[in-house]
Backbone as CSV, one residue per row, in Angstrom:
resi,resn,N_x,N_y,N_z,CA_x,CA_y,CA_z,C_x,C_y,C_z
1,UNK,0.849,-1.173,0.000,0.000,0.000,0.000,0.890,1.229,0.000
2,UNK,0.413,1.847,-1.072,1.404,3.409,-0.605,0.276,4.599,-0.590
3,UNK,1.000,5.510,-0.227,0.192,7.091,0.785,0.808,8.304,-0.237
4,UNK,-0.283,9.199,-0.243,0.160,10.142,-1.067,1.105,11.196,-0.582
5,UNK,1.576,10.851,1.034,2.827,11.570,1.321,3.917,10.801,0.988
6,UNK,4.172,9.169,0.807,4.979,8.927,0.575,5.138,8.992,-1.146
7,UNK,5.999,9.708,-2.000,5.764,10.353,-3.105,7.035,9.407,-3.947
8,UNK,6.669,8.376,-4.740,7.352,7.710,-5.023,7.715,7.729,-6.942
9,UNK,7.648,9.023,-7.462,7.835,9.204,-8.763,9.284,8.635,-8.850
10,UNK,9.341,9.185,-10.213,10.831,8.679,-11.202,11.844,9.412,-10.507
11,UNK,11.898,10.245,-9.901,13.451,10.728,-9.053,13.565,10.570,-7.791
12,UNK,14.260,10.407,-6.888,14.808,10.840,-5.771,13.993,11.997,-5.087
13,UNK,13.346,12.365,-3.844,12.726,13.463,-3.702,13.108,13.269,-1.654
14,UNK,13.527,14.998,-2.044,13.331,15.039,0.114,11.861,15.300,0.503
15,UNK,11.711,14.195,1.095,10.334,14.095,1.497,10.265,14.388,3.082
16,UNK,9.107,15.565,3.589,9.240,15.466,5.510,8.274,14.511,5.911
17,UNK,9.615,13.995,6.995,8.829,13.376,8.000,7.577,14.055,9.058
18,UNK,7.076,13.022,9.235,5.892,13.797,10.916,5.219,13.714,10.292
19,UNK,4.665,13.571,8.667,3.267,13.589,8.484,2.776,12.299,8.769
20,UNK,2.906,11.657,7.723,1.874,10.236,7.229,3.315,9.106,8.225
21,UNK,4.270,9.733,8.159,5.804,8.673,8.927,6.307,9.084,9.525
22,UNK,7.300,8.707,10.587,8.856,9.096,10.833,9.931,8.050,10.778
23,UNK,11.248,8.512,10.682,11.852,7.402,9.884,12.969,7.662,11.479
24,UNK,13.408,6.305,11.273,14.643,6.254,11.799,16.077,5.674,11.382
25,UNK,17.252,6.317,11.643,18.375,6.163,10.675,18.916,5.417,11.408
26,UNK,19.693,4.413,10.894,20.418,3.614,11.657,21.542,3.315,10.975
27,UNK,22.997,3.312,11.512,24.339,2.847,11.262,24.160,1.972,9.940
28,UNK,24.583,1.985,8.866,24.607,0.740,7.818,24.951,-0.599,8.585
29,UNK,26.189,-0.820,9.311,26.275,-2.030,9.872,25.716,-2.858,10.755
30,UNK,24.940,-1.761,11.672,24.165,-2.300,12.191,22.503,-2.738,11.936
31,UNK,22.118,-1.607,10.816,21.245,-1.391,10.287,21.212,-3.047,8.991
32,UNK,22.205,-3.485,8.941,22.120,-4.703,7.905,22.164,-6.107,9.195
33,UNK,22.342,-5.901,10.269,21.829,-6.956,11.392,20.437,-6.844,12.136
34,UNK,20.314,-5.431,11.662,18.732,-5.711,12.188,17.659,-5.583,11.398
35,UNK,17.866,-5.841,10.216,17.310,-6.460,8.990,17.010,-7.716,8.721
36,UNK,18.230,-8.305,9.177,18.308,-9.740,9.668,17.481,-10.510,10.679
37,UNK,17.891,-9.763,11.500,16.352,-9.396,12.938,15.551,-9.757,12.149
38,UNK,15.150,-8.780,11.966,13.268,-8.603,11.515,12.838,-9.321,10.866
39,UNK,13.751,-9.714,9.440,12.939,-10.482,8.331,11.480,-9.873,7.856
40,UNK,10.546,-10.688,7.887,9.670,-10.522,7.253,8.674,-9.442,8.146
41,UNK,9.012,-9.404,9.414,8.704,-7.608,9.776,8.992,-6.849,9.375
42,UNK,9.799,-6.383,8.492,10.269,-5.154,8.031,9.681,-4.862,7.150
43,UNK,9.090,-3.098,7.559,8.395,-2.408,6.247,9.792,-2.346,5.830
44,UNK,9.523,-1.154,4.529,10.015,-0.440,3.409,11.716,0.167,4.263
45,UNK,12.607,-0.057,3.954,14.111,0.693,4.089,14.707,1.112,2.905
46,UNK,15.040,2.098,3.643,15.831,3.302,2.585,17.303,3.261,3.100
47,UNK,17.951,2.798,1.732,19.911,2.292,2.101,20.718,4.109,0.880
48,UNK,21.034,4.274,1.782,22.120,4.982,0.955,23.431,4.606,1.848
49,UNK,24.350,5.458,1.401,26.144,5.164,1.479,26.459,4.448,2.701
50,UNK,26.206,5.427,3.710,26.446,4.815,5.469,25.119,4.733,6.364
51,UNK,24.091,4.442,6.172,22.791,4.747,6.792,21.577,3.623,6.021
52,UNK,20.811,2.960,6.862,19.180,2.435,6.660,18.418,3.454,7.361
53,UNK,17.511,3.568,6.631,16.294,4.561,7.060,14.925,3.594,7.305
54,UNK,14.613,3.225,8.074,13.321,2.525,8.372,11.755,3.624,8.652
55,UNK,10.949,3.452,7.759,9.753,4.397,8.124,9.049,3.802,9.237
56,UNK,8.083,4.475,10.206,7.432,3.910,11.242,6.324,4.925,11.500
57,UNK,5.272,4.058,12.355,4.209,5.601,12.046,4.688,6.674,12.927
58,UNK,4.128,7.729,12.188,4.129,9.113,13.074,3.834,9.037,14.527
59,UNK,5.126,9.471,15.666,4.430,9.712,16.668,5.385,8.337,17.576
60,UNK,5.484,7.298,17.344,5.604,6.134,18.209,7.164,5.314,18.391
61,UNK,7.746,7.076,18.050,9.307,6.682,18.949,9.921,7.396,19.836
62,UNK,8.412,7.714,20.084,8.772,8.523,21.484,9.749,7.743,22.633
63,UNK,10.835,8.508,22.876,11.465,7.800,24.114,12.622,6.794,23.493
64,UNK,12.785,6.829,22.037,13.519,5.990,21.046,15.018,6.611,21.887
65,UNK,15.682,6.026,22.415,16.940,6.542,22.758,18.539,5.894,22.602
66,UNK,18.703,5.146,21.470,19.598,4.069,21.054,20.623,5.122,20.428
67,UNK,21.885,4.395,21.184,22.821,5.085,20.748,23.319,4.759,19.014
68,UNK,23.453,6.218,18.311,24.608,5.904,16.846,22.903,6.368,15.684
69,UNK,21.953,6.161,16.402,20.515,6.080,15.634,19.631,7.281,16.492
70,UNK,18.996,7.573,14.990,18.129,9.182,15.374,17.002,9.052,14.617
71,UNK,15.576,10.034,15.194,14.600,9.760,14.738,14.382,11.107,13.919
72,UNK,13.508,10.400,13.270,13.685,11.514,11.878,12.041,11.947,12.016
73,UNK,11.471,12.736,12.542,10.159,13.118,12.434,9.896,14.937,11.839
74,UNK,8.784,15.276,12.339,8.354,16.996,12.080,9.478,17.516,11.888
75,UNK,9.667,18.065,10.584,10.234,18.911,10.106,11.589,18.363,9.516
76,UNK,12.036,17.006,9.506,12.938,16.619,9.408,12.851,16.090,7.946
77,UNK,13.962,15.974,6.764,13.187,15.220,5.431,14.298,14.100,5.103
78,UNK,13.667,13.226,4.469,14.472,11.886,3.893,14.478,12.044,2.480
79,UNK,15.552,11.592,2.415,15.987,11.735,0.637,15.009,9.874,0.205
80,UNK,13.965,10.537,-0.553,13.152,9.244,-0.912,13.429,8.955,-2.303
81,UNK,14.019,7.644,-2.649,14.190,6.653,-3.752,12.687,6.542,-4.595
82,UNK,13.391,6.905,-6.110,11.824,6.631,-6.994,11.254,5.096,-6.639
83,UNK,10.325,4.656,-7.008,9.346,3.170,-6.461,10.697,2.027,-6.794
84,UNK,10.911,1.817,-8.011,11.960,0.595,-8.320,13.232,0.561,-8.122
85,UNK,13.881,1.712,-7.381,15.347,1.899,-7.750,16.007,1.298,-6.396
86,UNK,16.447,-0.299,-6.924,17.273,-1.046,-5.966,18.202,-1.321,-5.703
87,UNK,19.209,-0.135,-6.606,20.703,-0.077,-5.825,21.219,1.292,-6.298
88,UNK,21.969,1.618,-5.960,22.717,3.235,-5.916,23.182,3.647,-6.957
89,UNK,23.945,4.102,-7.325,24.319,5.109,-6.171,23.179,6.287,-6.015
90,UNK,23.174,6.773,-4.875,22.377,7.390,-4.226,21.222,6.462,-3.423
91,UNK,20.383,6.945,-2.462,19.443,6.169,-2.052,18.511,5.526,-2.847
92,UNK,18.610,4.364,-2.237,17.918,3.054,-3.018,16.824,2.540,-1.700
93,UNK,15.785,1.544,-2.662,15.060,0.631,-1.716,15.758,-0.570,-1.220
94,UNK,16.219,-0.627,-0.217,17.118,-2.074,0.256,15.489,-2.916,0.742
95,UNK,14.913,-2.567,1.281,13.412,-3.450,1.097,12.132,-2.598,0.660
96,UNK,11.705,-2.588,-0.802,10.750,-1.678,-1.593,9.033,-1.746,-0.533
97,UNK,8.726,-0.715,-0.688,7.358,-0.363,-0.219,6.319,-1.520,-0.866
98,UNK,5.817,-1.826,-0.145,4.942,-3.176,-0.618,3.318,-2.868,0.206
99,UNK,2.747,-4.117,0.892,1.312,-3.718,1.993,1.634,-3.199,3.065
100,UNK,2.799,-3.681,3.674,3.440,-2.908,4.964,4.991,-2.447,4.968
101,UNK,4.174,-0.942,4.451,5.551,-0.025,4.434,6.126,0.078,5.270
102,UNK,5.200,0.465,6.460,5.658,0.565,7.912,5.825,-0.242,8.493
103,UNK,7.234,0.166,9.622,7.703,-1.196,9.906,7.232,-0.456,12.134
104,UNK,6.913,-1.622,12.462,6.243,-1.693,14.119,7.556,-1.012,15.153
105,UNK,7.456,-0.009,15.110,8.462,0.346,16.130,9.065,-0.098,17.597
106,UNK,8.326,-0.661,17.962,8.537,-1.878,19.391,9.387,-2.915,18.582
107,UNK,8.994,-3.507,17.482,10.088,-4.694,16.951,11.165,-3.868,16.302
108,UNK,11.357,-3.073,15.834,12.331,-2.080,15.150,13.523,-2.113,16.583
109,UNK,12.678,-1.732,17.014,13.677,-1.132,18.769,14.626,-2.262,19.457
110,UNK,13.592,-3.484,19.656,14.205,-4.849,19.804,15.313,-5.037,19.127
111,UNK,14.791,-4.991,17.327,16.090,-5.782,16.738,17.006,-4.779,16.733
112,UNK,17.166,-3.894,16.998,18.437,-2.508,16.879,19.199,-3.380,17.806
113,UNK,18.316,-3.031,19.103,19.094,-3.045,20.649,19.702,-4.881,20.755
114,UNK,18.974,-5.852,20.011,20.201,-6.917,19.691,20.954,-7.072,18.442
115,UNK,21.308,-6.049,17.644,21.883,-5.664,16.534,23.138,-5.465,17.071
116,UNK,22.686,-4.411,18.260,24.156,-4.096,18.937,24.864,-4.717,19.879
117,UNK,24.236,-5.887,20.159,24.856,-6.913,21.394,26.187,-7.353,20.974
118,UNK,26.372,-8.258,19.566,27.631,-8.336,19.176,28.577,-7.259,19.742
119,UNK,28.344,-6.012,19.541,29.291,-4.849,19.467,30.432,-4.979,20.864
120,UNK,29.054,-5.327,22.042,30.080,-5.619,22.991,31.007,-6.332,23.391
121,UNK,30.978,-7.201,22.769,31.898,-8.353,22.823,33.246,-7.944,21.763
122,UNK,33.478,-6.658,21.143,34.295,-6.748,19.900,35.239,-5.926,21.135
């Protein structure tokens, strides 16, 4: 399903968060283990150079406080990938918008926070 804020023409577009989403950015490296996490939970991610962008609804990361990762809401904009474009350069869909764009922010949070468990042990 897609939303007419999420604006998915033939280019690249900075789109703001806080309306219809808010996104959260996460480390590429870690952001590709908690992908892994999720599997088939995961809405729609946005991969450019050093960063996954996960959309989530507006409003429900409140209190999101994980270190290296920031929430991207009101007033904030994401560089959004046209509908098909699945590799770079520039931002791409690393998982394309499908029925559930949005991905559940309680499981988002989980798989971050054991994304980074390895870390301690390095």
């Amino acid at each position: 399903m897609t939303t007419p804020a999420l604006n998915l023409g033939a280019a690249t577009t900075a789109q703001l968060a806080g309306q219809a989403w808010d996104a959260i950015r996460v480390p590429r490296s870690i952001g590709l283990l908690t992908l892994d996490i999720l599997g088939a939970r995961s809405g729609a991610v946005i991969e450019d150079d050093l960063t996954l962008y996960w959309l989530v609804p507006t409003g429900t990361a409140t209190g999101w406080d994980i270190t290296g990762t920031t929430i991207l809401s009101a007033g904030a904009r994401v560089s959004v990938p046209p509908a098909r474009r699945m590799a770079g350069p520039g931002p791409f869909w690393r998982v394309c918008p499908g029925d559930t764009w949005l991905t559940d922010t309680d499981a988002l949070r989980a798989a971050v926070e054991d994304a980074y468990q390895p870390e301690a042990g390095r």
